[in-house]
C-alpha positions as CSV (number, residue, x, y, z in Angstrom):
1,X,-25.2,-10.5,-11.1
2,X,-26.1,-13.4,-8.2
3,X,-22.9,-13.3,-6.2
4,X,-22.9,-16.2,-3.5
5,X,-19.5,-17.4,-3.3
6,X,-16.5,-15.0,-3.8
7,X,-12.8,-15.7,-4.5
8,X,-9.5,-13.5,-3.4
9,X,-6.4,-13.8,-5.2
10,X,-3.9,-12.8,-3.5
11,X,-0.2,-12.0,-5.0
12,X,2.0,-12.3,-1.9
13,X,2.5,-13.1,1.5
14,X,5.0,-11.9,3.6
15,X,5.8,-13.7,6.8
16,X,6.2,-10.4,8.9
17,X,4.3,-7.9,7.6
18,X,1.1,-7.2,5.7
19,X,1.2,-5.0,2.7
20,X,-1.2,-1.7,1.8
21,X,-2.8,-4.4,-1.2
22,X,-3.2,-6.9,0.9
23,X,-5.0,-5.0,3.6
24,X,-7.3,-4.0,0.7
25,X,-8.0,-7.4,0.0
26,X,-8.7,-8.1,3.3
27,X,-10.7,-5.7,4.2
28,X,-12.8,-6.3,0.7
29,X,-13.4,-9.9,2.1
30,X,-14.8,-8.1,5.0
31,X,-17.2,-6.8,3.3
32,X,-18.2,-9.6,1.6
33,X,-18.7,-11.4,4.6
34,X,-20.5,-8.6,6.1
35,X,-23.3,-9.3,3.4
36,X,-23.1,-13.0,4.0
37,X,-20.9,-14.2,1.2
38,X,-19.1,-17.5,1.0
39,X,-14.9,-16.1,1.0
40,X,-12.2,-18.1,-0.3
41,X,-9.0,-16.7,0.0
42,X,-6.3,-18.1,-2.4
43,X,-2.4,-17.7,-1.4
44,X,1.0,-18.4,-3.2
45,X,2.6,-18.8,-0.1
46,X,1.8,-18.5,3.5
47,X,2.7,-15.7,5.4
48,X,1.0,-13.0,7.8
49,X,-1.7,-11.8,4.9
50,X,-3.0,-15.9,5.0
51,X,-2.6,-16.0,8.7
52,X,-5.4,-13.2,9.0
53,X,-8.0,-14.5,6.7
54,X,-7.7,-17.7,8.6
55,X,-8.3,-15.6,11.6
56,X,-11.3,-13.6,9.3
57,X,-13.1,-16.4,9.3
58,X,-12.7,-17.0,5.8
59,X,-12.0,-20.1,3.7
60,X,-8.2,-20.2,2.4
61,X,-6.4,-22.7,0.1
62,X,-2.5,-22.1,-0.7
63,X,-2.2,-22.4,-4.5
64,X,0.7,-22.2,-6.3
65,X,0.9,-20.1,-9.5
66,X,3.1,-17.7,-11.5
67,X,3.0,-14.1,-11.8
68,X,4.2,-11.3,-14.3
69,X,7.4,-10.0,-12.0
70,X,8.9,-8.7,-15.5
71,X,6.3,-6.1,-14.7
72,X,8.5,-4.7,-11.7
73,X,11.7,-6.1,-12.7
74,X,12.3,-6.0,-16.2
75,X,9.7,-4.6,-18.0
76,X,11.3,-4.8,-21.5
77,X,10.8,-8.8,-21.8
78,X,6.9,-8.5,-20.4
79,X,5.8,-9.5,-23.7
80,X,7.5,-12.4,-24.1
81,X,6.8,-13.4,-20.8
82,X,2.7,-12.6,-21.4
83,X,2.7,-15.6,-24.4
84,X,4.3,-18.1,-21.9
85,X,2.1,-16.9,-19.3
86,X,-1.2,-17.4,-21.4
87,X,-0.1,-21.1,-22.6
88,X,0.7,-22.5,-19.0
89,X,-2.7,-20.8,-17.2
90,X,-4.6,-24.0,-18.8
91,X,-2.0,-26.7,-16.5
92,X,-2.2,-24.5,-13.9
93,X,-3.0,-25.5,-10.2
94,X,-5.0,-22.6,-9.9
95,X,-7.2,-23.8,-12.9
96,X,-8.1,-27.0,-11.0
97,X,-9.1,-25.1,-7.8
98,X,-11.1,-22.9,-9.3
99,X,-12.6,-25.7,-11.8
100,X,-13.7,-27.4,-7.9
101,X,-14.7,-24.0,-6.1
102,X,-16.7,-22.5,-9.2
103,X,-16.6,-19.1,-7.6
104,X,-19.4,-16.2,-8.8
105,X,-16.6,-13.9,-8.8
106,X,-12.9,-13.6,-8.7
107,X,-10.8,-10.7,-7.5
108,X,-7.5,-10.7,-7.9
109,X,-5.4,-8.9,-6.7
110,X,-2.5,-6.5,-7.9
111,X,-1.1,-5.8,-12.2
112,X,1.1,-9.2,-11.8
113,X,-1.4,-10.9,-10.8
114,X,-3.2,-12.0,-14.4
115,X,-3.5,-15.9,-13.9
116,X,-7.2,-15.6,-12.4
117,X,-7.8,-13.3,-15.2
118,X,-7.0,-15.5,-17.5
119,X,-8.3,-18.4,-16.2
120,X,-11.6,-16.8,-15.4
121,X,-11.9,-15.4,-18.6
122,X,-12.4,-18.8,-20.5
123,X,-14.4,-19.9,-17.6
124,X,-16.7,-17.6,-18.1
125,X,-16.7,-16.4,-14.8
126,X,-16.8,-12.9,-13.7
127,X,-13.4,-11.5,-12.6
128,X,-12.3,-7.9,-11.5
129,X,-8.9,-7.3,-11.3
130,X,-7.7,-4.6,-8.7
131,X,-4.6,-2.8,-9.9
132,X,-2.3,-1.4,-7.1
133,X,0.6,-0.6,-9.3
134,X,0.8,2.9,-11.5
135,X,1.6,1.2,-14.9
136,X,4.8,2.4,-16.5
137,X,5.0,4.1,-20.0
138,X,7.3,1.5,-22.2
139,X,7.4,0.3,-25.5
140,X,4.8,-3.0,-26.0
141,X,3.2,-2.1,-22.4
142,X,-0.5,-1.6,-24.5
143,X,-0.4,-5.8,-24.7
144,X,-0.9,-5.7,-21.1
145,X,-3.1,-2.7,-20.8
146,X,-5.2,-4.7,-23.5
147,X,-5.2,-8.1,-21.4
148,X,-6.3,-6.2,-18.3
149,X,-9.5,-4.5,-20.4
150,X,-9.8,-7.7,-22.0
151,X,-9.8,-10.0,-19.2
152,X,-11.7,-8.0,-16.7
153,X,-15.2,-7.4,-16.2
154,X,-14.3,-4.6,-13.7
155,X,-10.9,-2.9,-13.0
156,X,-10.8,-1.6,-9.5
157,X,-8.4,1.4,-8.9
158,X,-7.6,2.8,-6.0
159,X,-6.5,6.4,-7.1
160,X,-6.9,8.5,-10.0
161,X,-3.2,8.3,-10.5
162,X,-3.9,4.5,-11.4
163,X,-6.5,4.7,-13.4
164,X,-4.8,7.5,-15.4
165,X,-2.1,5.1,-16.2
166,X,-4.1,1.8,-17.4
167,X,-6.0,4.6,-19.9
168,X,-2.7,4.5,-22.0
169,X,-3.4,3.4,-25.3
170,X,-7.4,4.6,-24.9
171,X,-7.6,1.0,-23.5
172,X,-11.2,1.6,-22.2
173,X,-13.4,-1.7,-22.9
174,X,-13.6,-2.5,-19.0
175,X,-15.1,-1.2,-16.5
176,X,-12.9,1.2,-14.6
177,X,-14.2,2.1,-11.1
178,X,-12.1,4.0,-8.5
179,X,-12.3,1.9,-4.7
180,X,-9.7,4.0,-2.7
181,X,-8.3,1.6,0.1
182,X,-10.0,2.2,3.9
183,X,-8.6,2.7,7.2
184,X,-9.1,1.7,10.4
185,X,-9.3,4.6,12.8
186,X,-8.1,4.3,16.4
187,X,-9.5,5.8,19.3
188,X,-8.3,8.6,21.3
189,X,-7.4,7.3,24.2
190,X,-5.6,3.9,22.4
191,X,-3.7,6.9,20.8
192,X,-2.7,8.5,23.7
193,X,-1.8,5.5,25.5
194,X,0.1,3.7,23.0
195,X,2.3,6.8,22.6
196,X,3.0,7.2,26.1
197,X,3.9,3.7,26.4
198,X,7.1,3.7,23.7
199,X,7.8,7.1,24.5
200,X,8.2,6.2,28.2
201,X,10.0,2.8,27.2
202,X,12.5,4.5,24.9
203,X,13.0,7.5,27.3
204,X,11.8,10.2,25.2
205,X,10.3,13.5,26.8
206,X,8.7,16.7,25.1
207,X,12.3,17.4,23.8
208,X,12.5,14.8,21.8
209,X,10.8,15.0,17.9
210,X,10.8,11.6,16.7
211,X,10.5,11.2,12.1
212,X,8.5,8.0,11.4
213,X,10.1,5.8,8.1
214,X,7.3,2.6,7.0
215,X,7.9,0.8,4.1
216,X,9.8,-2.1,2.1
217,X,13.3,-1.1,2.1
218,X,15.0,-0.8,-1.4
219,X,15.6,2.2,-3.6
220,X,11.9,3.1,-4.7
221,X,10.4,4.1,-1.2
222,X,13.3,6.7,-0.9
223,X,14.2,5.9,2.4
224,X,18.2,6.5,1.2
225,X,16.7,10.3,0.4
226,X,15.1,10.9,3.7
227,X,18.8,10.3,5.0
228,X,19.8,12.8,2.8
229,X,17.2,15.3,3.8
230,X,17.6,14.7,7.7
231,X,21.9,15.7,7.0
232,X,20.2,19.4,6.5
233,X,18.5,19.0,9.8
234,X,19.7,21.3,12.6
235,X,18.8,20.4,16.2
236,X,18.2,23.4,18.0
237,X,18.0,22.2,21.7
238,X,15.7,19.2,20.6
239,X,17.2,16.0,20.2
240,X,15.7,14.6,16.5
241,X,15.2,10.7,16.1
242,X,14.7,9.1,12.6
243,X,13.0,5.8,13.4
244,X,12.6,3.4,10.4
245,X,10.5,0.6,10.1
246,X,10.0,-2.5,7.1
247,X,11.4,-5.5,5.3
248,X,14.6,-5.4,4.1
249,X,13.8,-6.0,0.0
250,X,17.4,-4.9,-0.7
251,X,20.3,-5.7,1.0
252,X,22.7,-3.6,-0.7
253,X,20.6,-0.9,-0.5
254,X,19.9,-0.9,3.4
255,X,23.8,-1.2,3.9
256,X,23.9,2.1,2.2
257,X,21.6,3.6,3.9
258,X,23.2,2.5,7.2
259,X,26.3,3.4,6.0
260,X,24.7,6.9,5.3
261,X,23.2,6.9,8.4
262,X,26.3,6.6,10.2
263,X,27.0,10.3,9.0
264,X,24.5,12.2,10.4
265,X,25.3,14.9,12.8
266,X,22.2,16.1,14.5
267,X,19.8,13.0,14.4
268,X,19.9,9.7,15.4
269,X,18.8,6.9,13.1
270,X,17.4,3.6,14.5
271,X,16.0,0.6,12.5
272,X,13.6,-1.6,14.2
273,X,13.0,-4.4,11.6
274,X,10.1,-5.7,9.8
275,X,7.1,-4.5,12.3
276,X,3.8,-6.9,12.1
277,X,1.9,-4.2,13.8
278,X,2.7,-1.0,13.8
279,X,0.3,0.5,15.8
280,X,2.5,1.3,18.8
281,X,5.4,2.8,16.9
282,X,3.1,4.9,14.7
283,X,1.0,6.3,17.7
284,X,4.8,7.4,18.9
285,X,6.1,9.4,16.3
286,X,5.9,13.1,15.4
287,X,5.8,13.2,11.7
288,X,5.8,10.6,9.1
289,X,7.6,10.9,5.7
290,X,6.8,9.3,3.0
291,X,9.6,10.2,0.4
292,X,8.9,7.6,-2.6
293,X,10.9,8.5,-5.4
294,X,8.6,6.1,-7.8
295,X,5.1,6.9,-9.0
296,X,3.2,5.8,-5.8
297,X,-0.6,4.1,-6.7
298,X,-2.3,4.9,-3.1
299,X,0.5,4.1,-0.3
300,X,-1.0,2.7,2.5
301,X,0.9,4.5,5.2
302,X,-0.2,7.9,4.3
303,X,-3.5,7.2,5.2
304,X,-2.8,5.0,8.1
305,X,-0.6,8.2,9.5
306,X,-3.4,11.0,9.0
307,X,-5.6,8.2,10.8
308,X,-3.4,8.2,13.7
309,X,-3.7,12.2,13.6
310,X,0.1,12.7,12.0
311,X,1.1,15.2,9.5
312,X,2.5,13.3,6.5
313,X,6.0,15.0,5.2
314,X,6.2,14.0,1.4
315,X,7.1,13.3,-2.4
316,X,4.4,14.5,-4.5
317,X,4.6,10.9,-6.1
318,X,1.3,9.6,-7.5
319,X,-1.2,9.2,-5.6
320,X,-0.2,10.5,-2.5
321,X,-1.1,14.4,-3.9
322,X,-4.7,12.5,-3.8
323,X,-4.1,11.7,-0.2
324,X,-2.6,14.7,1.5
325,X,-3.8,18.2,1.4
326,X,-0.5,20.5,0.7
327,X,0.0,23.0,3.8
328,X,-3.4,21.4,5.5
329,X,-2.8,17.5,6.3
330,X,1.2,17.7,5.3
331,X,3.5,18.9,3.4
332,X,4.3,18.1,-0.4
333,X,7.7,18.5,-1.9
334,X,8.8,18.0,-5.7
335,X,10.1,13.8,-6.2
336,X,13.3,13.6,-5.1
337,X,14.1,17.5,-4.3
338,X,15.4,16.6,-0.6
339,X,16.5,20.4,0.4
340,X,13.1,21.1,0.3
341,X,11.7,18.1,2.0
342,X,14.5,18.8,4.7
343,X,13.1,22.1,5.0
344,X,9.3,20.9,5.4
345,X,10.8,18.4,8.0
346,X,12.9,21.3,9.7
347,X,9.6,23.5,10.0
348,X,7.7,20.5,12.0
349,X,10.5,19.6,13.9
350,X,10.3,23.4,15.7
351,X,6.5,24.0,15.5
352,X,4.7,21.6,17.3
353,X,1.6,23.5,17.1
354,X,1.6,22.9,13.6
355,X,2.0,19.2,13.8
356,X,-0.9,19.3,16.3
357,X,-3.0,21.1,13.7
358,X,-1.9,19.5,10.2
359,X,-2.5,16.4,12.5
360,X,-5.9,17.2,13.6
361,X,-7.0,18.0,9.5
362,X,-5.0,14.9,8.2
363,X,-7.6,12.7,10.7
364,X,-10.5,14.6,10.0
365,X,-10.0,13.9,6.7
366,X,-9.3,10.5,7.3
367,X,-12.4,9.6,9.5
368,X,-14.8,11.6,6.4
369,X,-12.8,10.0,3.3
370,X,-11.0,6.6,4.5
371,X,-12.6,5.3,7.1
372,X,-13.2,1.5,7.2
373,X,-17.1,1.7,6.9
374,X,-16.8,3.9,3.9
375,X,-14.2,1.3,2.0
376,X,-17.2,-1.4,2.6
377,X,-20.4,0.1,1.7
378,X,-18.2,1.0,-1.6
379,X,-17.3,-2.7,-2.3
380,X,-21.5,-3.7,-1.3
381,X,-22.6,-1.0,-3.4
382,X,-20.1,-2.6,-6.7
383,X,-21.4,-6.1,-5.7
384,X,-24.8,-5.1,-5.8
385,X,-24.5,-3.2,-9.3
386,X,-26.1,-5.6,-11.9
């Protein structure tokens, strides 16, 4: 396959953050670019995702076009939603732009995403589609597993977990390659000195053992859970912070969680918003949790925590038993079994040593496995397959 001229469909932009298949995206249009290809990157909307491919260097067009949010929201009228889906791809906006780009490739990017598939499809134009959601089990799902097989050229996956869960219905006439996401690994010394710096703005000392929370807030990334948990926790002469991070995606929920919150006895809670970069606050923390009580595809934070040497307190949801190594990078409880994940939480609140050293693995094996450099020579080794 001659590859020249590449285009990126993205499925969302946020205007204050940047999500884990986003970042994926990006960083496969680094790669690209790295080996010289023309990038255009296609957006529904504008938001911080667009703002950095601008700043990439790469073309960008904003494009509007419909996804498949029965998917997420209401799975049991996908089908129906599929046959509109297919008849409208043809009037599409997105048909006419890539009629005038004529792209080598198309990626696009995420399960809801199928209008590049479809379009590309009777184009004739090569597409891979890279899933970032674990596909449910429900009644008329194999339609859709069938359109993804049917439509792609290659299915990128970034865990196991994910490709697992496309395989339903021995779906299998695509090409299913595994492209875990990549990281970018700070330095030491940025470490150190971004740590200092909140730590010494927000007055904590040696004393204080502070719980990192990143994610979308609504019911599915268990934040309401970790709540929960942190009610077990007992303070023992250190002064325990739960510091929470991310888009509000749910009211109702976060004013539960607030209200929750409020009941805590031996830790304080504080929310900081919807964090752009969270480089700082990350660098700060003691611990991360990650306490998704839905089947996770390859969450983002995990790795971005081990990268910034953090042990990574968890749900064994998905694909995070890919990411962390139980009792050597963090610790893995059962989905939703919060006594237990209280109880991890408990031990790493008292033994720093620990931290340190589940820290130190959770890096290591970030640096060997995640790393950046490793993401792109994967995506230049795909391009370059015939």
């Amino acid at each position: 396959m001659n590859i020249q001229k590449v285009m990126l469909v993205s499925h969302h932009a946020h205007p204050q953050i940047v999500t884990g298949a986003e970042k994926a995206l990006l960083m496969f249009g680094s790669a690209c670019q790295s080996v010289h290809l023309e990038v255009l990157w296609i957006s529904p909307t504008p938001g911080l995702s667009y703002e950095r491919a601008i700043q990439m260097g790469m073309d960008t067009r904003l494009v509007s076009f419909p996804f498949l949010w029965n998917l997420i929201y209401n799975p049991n009228e996908l089908v129906e939603e599929l046959s509109i889906f297919q008849q409208a791809a043809d009037d599409s906006e997105l048909n006419e732009v890539i009629a005038t780009y004529s792209p080598d490739l198309i990626v696009s990017n995420s399960a809801i995403n199928g209008m590049p598939a479809l379009i590309a499809r009777k184009r004739k134009i090569p597409v891979w589609w890279y899933i970032h959601e674990v596909i449910p089990k429900l009644d008329g799902i194999d339609r859709f597993l069938s359109m993804i097989h049917s439509h792609s050229d290659r299915v990128l996956v970034p865990s196991m977990t994910v490709a697992q869960s496309i395989s339903q219905g021995n779906n299998t006439a695509s090409s299913v390659q595994l492209l875990p996401y990549g990281v970018e690994i700070p330095s030491y010394p940025s470490l150190i000195g971004n740590r200092q710096k909140v730590r010494n703005q927000n007055g904590w000392t040696y004393n204080h053992v502070v719980i990192g929370w990143f994610g979308s807030v609504y019911q599915g990334k268990g934040l309401l859970e970790l709540i929960r948990a942190c009610s077990f926790l007992k303070n023992q002469e250190k002064t325990i912070i739960l510091l929470a991070a991310g888009n509000i995606g749910d009211p109702g929920y976060f004013n539960v969680c607030q209200e929750e919150a409020k009941l805590l006895e031996s830790v304080e809670f504080r929310y900081l918003g919807a964090l752009p970069h969270i480089e700082e606050v990350l660098a700060s923390v003691d611990m991360v949790v990650v306490p998704s009580i839905v089947e996770e595809a390859f969450p983002n934070v995990a790795l971005e925590a081990m990268s910034f040497g953090k042990p990574v307190v968890a749900f064994e949801s998905g694909g995070l038993k890919e990411i962390v190594v139980n009792g050597e990078t963090g610790l893995l409880a059962g989905t939703g079994d919060i006594v237990l994940l209280s109880s991890y939480i408990q031990d790493l609140v008292h033994e720093s040593a620990k931290r340190v050293r589940m820290g130190t693995k959770g890096r290591k094996r970030a640096v060997n496995l995640f790393r950046k450099e490793i993401f792109q020579r994967r995506v230049q080794k795909i391009i370059q397959q015939k």
